[in-house]
C-alpha positions in Angstrom: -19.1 19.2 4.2 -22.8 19.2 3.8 -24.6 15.8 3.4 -24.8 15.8 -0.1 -21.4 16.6 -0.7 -20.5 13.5 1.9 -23.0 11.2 0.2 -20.9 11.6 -3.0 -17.5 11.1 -2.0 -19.0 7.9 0.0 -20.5 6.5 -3.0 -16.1 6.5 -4.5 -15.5 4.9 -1.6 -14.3 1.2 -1.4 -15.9 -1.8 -0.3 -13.3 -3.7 1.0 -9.8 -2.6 1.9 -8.4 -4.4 -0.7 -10.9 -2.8 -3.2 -10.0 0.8 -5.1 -11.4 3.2 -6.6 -10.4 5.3 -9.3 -12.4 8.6 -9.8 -12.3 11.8 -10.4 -11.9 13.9 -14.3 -13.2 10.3 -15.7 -16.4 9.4 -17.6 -16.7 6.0 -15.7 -15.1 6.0 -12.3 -13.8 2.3 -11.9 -14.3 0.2 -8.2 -11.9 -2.6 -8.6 -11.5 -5.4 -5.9 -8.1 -8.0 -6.4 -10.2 -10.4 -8.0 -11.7 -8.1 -10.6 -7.9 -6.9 -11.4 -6.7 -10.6 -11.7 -9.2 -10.6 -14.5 -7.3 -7.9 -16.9 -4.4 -8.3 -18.5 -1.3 -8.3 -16.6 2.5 -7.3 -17.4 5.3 -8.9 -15.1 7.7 -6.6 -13.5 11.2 -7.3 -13.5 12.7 -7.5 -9.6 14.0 -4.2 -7.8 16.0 -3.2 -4.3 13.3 -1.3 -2.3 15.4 1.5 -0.8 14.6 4.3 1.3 14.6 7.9 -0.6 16.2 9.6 1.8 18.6 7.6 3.1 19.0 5.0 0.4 18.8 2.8 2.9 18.0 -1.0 1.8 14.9 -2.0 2.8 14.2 -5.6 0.9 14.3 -7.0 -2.4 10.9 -7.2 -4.1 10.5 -10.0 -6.4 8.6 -10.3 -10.0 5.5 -8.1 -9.5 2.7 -9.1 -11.8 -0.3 -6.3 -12.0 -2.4 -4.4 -14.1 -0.9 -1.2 -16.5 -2.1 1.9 -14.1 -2.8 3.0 -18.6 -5.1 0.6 -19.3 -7.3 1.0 -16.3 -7.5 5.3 -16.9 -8.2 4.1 -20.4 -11.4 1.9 -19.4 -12.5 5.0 -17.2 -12.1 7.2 -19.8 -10.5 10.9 -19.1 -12.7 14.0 -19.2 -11.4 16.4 -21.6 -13.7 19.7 -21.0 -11.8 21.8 -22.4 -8.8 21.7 -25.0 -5.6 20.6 -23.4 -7.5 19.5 -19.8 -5.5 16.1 -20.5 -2.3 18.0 -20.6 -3.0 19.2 -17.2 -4.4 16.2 -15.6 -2.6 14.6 -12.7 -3.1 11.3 -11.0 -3.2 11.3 -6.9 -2.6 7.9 -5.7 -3.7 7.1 -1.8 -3.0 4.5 0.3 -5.6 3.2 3.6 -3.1 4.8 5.7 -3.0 8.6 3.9 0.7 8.1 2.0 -0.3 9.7 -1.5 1.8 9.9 -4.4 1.3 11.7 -7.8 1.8 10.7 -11.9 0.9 13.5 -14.7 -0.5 12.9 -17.5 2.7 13.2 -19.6 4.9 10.3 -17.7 1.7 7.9 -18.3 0.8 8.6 -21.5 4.3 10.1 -23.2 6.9 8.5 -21.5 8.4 5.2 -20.6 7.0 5.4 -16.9 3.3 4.5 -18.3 4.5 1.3 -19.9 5.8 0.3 -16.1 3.1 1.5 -13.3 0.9 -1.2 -12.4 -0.9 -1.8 -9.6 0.4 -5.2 -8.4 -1.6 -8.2 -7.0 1.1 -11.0 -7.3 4.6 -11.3 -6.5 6.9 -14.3 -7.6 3.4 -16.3 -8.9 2.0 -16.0 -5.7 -1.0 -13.8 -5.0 -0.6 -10.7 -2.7 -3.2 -10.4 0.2 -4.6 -7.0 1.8 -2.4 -8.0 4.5 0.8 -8.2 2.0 0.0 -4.6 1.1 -2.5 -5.3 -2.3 -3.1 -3.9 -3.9 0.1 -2.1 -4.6 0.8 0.7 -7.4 4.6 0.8 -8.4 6.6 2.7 -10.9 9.1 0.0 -12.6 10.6 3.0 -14.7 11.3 4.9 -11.1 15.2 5.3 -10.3 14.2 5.0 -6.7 11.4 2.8 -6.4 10.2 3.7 -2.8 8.6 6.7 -3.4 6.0 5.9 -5.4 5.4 2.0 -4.1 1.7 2.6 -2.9 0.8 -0.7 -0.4 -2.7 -1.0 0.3 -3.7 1.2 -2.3 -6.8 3.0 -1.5 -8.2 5.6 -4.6 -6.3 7.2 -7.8 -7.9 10.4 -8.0 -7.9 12.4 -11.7 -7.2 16.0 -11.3 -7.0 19.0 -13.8 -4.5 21.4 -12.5 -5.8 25.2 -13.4 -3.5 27.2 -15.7 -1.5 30.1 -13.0 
């Protein structure tokens, strides 16, 4: 990677690791820290059993999460629509500090029930989450299996336009 290429992708980076970025296919990439988030307006998740995918092993109960709509945070950013139909075609790559990733299209945020129910989580049963508790945390409420797409220490959302095959 040449320097200017590395300059770039430093300037998405976080501050903190609590802070996150989201970037990508958006007219105003968006640097949020817990605080900042705490600041939007939040919906309250109803409790889930965190279970493992493969297994379906029981891993804990997780209590009320209360967070930001993943929605309303790619609405502030804005997406980039270059061509007719790019949004159609945009994925969402979530990553955590620790290099779990996790995907959303376009059509699950924005034309089904799923959007209404990802939120990147900063509080759980009224009590605020820490970096060390995992925040902030993206969840899908609307998953069946929740596990798979609970992001702790949530790192950078990434907006992608998948090319036509």
């Amino acid at each position: 990677m040449d320097s200017m290429n590395l300059s770039a992708e430093l300037a998405h980076e976080p501050a903190l690791a609590s802070d996150f970025v989201l970037s990508g296919r958006v007219l105003r990439p968006l640097s949020l820290s817990l605080d900042q988030l705490r600041a939007y307006e939040s919906v309250l998740a109803s409790p889930f059993d965190l279970r493992c995918f493969t297994t379906n092993r029981y891993i804990r109960r997780v209590g009320r999460y209360r967070g930001v709509r993943l929605t309303d945070l790619i609405a502030e950013a804005g997406l980039r629509n270059e061509a007719p139909g790019d949004f159609k075609r945009m994925v969402f790559v979530a990553g955590a500090w620790d290099g779990y990733a996790v995907t959303f299209s376009w059509h699950e945020l924005f034309n089904t029930p799923v959007g209404e129910h990802a939120l990147i989580a900063y509080e759980c049963d009224g009590e605020p989450l820490s970096a060390e508790e995992g925040a902030p945390i993206l969840f899908s409420g609307a998953d069946i299996m929740a596990a798979p797409r609970h992001v702790k220490r949530l790192a950078r959302i990434d907006v992608q336009v998948l090319r036509p095959l």
